[in-house]
Biopython code that builds the backbone (N, CA, C, O; Angstrom):
import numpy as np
from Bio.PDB.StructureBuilder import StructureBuilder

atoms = [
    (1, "UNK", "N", (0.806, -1.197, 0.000)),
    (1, "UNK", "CA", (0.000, 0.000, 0.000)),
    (1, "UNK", "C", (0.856, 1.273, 0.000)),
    (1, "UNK", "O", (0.484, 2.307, -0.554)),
    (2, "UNK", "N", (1.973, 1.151, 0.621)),
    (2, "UNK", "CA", (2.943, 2.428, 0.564)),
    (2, "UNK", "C", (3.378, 3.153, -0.486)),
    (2, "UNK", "O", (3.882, 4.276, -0.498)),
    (3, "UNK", "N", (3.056, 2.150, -1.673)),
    (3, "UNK", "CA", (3.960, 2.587, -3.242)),
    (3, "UNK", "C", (2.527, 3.081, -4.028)),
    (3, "UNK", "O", (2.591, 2.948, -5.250)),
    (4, "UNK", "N", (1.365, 3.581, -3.553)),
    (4, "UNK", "CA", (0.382, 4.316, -4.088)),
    (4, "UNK", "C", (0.518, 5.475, -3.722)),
    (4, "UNK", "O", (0.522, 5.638, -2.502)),
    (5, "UNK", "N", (0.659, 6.537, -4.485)),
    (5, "UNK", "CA", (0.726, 7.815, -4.667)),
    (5, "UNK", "C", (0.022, 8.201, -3.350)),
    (5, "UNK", "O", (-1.077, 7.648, -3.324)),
    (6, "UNK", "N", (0.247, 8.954, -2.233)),
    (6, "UNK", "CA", (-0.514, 9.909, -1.349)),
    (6, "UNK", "C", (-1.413, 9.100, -0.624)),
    (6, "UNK", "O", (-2.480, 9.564, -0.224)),
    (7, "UNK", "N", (-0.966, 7.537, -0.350)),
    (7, "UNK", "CA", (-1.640, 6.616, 0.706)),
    (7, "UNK", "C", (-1.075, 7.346, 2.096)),
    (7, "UNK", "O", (-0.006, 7.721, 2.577)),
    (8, "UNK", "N", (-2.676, 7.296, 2.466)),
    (8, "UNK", "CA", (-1.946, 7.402, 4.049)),
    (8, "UNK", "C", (-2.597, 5.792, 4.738)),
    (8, "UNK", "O", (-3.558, 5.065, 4.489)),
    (9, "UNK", "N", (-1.659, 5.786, 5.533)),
    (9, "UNK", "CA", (-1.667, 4.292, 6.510)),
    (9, "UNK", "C", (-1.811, 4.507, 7.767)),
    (9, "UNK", "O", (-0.904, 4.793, 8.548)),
    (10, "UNK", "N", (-3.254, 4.345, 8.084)),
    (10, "UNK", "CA", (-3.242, 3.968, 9.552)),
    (10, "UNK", "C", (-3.385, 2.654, 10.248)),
    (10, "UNK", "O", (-4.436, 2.023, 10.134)),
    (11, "UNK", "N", (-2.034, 2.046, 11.216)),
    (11, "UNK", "CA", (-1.863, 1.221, 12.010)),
    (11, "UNK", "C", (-2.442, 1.232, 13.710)),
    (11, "UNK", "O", (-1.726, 1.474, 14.681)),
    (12, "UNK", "N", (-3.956, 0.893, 13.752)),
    (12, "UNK", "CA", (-4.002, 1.808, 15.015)),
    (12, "UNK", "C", (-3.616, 0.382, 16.167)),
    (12, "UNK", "O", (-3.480, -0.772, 15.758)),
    (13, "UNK", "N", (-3.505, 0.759, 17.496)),
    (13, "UNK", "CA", (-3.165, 0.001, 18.433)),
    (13, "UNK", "C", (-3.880, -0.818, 19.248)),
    (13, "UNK", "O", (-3.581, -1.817, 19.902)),
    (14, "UNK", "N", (-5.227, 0.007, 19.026)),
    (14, "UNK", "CA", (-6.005, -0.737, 19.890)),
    (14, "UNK", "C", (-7.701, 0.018, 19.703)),
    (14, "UNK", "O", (-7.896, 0.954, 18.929)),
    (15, "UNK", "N", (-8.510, -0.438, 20.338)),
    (15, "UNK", "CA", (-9.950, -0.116, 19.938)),
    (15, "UNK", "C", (-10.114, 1.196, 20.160)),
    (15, "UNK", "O", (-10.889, 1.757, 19.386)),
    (16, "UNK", "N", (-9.455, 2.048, 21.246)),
    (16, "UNK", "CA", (-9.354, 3.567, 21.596)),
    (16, "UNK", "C", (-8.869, 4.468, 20.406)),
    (16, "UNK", "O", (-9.168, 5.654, 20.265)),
    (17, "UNK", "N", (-8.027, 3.681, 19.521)),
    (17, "UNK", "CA", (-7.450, 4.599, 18.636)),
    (17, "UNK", "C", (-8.194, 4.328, 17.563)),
    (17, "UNK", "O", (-8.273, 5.320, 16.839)),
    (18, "UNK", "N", (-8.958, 3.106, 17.025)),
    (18, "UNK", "CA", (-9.657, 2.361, 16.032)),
    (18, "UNK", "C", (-10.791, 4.003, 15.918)),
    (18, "UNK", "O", (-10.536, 4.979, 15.213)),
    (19, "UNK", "N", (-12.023, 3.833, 16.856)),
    (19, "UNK", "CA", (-12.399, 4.774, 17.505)),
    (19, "UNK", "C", (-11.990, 6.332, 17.143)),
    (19, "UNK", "O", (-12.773, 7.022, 16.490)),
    (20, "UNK", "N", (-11.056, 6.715, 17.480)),
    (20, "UNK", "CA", (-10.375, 8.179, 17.345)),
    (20, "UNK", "C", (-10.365, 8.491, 15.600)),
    (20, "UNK", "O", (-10.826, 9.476, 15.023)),
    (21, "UNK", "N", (-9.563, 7.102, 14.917)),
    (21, "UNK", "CA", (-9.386, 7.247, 14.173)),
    (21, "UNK", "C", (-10.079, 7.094, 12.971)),
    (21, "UNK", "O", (-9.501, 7.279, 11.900)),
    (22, "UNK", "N", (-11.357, 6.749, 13.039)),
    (22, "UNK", "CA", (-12.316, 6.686, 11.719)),
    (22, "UNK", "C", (-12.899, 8.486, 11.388)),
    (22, "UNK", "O", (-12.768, 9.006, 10.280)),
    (23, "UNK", "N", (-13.317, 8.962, 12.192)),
    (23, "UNK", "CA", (-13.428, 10.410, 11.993)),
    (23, "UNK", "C", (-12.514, 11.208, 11.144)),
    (23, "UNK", "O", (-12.777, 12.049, 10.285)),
    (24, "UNK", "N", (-11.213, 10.689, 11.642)),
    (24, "UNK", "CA", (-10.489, 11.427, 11.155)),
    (24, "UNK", "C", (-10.522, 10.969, 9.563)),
    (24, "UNK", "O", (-10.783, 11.604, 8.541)),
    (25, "UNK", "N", (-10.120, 9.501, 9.811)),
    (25, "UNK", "CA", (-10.191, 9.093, 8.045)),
    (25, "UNK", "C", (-11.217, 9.586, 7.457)),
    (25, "UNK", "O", (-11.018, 10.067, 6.342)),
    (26, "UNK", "N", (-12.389, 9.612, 7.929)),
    (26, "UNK", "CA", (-13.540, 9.974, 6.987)),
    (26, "UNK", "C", (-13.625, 11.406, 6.291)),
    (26, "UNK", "O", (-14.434, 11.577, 5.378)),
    (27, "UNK", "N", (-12.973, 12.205, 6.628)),
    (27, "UNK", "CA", (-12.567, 13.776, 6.926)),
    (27, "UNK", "C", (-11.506, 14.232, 6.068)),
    (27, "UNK", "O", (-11.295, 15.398, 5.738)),
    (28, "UNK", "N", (-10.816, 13.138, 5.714)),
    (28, "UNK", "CA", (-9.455, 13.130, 5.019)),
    (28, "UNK", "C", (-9.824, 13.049, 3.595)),
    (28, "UNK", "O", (-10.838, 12.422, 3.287)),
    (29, "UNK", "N", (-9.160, 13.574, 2.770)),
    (29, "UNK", "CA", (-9.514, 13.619, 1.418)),
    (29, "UNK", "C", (-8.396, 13.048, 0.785)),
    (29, "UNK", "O", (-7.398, 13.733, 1.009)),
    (30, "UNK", "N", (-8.099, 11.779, -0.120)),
    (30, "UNK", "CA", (-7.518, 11.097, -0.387)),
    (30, "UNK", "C", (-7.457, 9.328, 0.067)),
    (30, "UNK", "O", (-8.321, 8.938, 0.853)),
    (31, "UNK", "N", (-6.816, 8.706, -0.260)),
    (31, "UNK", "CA", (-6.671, 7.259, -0.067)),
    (31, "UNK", "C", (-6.302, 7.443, 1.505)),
    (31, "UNK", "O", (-5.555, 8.190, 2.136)),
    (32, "UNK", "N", (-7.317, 6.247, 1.861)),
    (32, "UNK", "CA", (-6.588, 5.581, 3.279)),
    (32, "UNK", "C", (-6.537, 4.563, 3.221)),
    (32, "UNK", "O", (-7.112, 3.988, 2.296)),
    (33, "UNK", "N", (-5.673, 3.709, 4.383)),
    (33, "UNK", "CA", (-5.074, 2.438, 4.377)),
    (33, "UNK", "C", (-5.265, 2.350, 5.461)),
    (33, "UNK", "O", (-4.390, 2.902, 6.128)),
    (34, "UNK", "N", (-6.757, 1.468, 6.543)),
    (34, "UNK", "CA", (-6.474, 1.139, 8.223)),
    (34, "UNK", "C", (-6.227, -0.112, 8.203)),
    (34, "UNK", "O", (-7.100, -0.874, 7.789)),
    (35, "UNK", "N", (-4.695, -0.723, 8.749)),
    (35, "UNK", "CA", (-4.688, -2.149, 9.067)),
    (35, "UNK", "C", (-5.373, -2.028, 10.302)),
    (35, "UNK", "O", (-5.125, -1.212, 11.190)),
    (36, "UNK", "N", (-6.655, -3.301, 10.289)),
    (36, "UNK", "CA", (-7.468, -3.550, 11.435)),
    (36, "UNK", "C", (-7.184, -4.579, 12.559)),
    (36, "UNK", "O", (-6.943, -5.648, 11.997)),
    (37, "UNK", "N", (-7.120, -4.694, 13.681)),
    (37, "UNK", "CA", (-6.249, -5.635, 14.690)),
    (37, "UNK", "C", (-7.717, -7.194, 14.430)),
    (37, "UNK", "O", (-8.882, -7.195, 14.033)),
    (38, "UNK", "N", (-7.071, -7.913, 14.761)),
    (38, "UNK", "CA", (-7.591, -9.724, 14.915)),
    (38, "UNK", "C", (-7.798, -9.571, 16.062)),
    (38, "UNK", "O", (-7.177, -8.783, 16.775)),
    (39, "UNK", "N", (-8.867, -10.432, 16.485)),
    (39, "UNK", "CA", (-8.484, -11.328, 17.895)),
    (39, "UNK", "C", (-8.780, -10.243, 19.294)),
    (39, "UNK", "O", (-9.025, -9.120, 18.853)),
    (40, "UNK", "N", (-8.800, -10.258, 20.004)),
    (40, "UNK", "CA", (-9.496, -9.499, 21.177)),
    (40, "UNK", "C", (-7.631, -8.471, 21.212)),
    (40, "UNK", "O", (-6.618, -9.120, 20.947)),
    (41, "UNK", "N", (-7.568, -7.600, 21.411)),
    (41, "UNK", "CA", (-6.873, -6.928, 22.124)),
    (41, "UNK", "C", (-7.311, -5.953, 23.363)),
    (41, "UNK", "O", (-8.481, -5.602, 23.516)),
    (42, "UNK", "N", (-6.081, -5.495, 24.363)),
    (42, "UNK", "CA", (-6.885, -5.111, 25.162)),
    (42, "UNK", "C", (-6.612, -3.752, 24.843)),
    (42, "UNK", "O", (-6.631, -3.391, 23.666)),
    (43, "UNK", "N", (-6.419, -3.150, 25.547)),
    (43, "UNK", "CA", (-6.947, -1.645, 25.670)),
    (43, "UNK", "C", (-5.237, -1.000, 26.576)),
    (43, "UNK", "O", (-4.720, -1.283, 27.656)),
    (44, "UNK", "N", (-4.781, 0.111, 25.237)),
    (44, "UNK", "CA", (-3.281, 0.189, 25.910)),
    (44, "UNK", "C", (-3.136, 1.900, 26.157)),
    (44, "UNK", "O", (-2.618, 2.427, 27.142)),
    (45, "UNK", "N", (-3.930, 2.813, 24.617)),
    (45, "UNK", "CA", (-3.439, 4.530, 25.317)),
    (45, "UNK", "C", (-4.525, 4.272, 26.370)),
    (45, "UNK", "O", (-4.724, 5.418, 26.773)),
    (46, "UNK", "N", (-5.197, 3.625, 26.936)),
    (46, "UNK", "CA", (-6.420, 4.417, 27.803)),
    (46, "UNK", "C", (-5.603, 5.058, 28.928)),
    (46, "UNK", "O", (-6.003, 6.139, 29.360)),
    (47, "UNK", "N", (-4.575, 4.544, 29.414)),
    (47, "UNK", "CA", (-3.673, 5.075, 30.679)),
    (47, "UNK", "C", (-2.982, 6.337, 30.039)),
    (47, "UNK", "O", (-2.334, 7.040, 30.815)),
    (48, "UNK", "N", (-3.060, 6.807, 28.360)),
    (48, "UNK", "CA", (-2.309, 8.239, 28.300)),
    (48, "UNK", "C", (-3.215, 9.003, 28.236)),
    (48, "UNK", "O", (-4.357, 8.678, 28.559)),
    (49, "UNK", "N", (-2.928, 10.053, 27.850)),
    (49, "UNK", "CA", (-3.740, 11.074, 27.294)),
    (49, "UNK", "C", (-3.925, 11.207, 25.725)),
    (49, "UNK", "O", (-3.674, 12.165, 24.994)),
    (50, "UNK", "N", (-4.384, 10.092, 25.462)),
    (50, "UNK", "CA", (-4.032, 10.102, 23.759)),
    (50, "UNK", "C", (-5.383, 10.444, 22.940)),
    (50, "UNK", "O", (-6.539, 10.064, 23.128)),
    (51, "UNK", "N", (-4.861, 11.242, 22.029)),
    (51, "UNK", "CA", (-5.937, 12.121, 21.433)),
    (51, "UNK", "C", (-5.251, 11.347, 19.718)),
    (51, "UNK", "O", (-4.025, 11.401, 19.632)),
    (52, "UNK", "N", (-5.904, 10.777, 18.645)),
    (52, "UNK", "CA", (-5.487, 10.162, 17.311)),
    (52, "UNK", "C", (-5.338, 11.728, 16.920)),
    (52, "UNK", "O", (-5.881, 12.681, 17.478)),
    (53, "UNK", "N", (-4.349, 11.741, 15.674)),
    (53, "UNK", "CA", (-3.659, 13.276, 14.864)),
    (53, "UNK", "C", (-3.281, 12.280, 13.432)),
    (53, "UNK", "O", (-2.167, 11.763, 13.356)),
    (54, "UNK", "N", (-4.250, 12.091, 12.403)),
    (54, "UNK", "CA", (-3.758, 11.578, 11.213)),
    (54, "UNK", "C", (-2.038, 12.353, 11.279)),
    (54, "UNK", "O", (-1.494, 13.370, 11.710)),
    (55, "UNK", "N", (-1.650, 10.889, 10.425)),
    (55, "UNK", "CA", (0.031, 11.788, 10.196)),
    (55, "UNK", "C", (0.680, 11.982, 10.951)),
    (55, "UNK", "O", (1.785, 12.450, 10.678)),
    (56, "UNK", "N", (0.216, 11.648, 12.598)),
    (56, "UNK", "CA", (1.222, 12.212, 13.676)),
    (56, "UNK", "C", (1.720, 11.187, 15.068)),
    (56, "UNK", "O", (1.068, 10.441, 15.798)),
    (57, "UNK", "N", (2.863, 11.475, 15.034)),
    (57, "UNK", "CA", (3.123, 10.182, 15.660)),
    (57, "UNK", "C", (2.812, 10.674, 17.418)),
    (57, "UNK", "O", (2.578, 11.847, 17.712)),
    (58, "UNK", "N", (2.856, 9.755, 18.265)),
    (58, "UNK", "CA", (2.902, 10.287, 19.419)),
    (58, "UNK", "C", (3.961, 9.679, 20.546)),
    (58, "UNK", "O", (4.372, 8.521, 20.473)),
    (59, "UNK", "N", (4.296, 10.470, 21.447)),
    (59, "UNK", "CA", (5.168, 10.005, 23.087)),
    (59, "UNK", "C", (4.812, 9.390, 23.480)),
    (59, "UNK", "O", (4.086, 9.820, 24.377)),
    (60, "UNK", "N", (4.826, 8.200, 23.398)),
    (60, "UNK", "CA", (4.078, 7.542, 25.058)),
    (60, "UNK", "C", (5.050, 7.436, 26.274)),
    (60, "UNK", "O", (4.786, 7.368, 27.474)),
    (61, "UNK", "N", (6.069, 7.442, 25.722)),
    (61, "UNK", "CA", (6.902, 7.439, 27.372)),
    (61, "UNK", "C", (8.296, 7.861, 26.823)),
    (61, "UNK", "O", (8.718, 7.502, 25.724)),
    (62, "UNK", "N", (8.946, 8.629, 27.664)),
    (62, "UNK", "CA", (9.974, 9.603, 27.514)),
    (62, "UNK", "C", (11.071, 8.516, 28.699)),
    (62, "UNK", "O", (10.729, 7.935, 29.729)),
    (63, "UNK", "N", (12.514, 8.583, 27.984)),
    (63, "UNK", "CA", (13.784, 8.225, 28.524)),
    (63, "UNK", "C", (14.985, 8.493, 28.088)),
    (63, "UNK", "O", (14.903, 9.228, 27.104)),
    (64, "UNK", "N", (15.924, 8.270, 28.327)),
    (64, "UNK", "CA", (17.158, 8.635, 28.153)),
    (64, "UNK", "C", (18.095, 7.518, 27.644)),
    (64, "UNK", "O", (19.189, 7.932, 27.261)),
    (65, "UNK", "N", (17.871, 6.061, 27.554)),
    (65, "UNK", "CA", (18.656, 5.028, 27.087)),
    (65, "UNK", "C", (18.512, 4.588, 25.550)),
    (65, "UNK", "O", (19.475, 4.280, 24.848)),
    (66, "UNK", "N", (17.487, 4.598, 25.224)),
    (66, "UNK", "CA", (17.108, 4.262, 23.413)),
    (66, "UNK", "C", (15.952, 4.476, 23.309)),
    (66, "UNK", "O", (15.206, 4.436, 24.288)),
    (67, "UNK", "N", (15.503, 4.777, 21.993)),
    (67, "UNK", "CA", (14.717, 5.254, 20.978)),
    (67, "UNK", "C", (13.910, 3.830, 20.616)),
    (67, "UNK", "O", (14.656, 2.920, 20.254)),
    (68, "UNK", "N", (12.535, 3.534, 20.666)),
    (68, "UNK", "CA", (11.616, 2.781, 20.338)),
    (68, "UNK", "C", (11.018, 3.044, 19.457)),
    (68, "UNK", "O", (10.348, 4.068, 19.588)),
    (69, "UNK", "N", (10.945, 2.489, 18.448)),
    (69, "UNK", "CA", (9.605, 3.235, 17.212)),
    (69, "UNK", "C", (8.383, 2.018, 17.148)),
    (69, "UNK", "O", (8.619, 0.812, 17.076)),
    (70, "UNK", "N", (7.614, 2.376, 17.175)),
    (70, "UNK", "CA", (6.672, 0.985, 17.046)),
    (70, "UNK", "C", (5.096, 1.684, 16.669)),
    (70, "UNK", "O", (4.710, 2.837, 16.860)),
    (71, "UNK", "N", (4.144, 0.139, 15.873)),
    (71, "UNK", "CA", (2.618, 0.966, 15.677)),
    (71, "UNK", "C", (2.139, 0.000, 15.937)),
    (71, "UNK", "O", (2.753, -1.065, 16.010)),
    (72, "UNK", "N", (0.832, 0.161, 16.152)),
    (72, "UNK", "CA", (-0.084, -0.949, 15.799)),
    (72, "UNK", "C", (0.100, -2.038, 17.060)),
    (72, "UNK", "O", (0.653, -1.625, 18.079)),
    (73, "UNK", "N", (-0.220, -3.004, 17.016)),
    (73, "UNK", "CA", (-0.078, -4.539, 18.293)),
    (73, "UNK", "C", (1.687, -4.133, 19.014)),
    (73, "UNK", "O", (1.980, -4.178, 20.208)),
    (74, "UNK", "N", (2.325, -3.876, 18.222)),
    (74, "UNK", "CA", (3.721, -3.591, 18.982)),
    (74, "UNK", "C", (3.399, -2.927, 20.431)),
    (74, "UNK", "O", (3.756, -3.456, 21.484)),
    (75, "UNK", "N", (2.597, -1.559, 20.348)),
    (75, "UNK", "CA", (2.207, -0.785, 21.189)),
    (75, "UNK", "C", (2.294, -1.682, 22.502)),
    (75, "UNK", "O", (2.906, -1.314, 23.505)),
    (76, "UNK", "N", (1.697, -2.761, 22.409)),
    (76, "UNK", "CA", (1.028, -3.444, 23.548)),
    (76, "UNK", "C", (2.161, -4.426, 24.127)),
    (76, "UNK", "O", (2.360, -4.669, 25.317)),
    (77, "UNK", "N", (3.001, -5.039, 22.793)),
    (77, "UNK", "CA", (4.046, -5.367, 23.653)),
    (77, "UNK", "C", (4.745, -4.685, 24.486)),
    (77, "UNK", "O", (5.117, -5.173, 25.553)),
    (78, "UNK", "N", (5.017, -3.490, 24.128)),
    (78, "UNK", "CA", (5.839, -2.666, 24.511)),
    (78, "UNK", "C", (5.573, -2.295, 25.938)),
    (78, "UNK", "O", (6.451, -1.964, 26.735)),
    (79, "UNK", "N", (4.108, -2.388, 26.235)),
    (79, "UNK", "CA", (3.209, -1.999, 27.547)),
    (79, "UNK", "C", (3.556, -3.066, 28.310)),
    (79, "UNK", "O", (3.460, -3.079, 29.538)),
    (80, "UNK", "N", (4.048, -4.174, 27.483)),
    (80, "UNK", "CA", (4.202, -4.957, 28.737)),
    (80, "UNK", "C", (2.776, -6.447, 28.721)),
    (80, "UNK", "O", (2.217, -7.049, 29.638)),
    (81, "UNK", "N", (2.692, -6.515, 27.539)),
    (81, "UNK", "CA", (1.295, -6.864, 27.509)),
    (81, "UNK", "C", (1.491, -8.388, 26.788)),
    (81, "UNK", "O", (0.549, -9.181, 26.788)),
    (82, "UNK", "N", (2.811, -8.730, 26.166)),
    (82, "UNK", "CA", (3.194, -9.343, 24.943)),
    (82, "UNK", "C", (4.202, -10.288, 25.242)),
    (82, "UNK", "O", (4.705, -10.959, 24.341)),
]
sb = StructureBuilder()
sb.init_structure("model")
sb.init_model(0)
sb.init_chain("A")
sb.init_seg("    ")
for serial, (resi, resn, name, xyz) in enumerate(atoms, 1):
    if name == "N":
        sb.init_residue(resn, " ", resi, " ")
    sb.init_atom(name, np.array(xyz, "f"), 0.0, 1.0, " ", f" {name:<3s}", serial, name[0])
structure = sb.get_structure()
C-alpha cells in the first residue's frame, strides 16, 4: 500500500485509537489504508492522554537510554502486555 501515490496508513493500536481514528479518516480527502487488529486486544493509550492526529506520531513514554519506534499490536508489547 505504501507505493500508491498519497496513501496514508493507519496502524491503530487498539480499539481507543480504532475509535479516534475513523473520523479522522472519513474527513481526510484522499486514499486511506487502516490495518485492522484480529483477535481481542486489550486496551493500551487508555492510561495516556491520547488524542489520534492523522500523520502524527505520538510520546508515550519519555527516557534517556534508546529510541523505540513501534505501531499498531507492537504498542502493547511494549506496555508490557506481549
Amino acid at each position: 500500500m505504501r507505493g500508491i501515490p498519497g496513501m496514508v496508513i493507519v496502524d491503530p493500536c487498539d480499539a481507543l485509537e480504532i475509535e479516534q481514528a475513523v473520523p479522522a479518516i472519513a474527513d481526510h480527502q484522499g486514499p486511506v489504508y487502516m490495518r485492522l487488529l484480529r483477535g481481542k486486544v486489550p486496551l493500551v493509550l487508555d492510561k495516556y492522554d491520547y488524542q489520534f492526529e492523522l500523520g502524527k506520531a505520538k510520546l508515550l513514554e519519555d527516557g534517556n537510554d534508546v529510541l523505540i519506534i513501534s505501531s499498531g499490536l507492537m504498542n502493547y508489547a511494549r506496555a508490557g502486555g506481549g
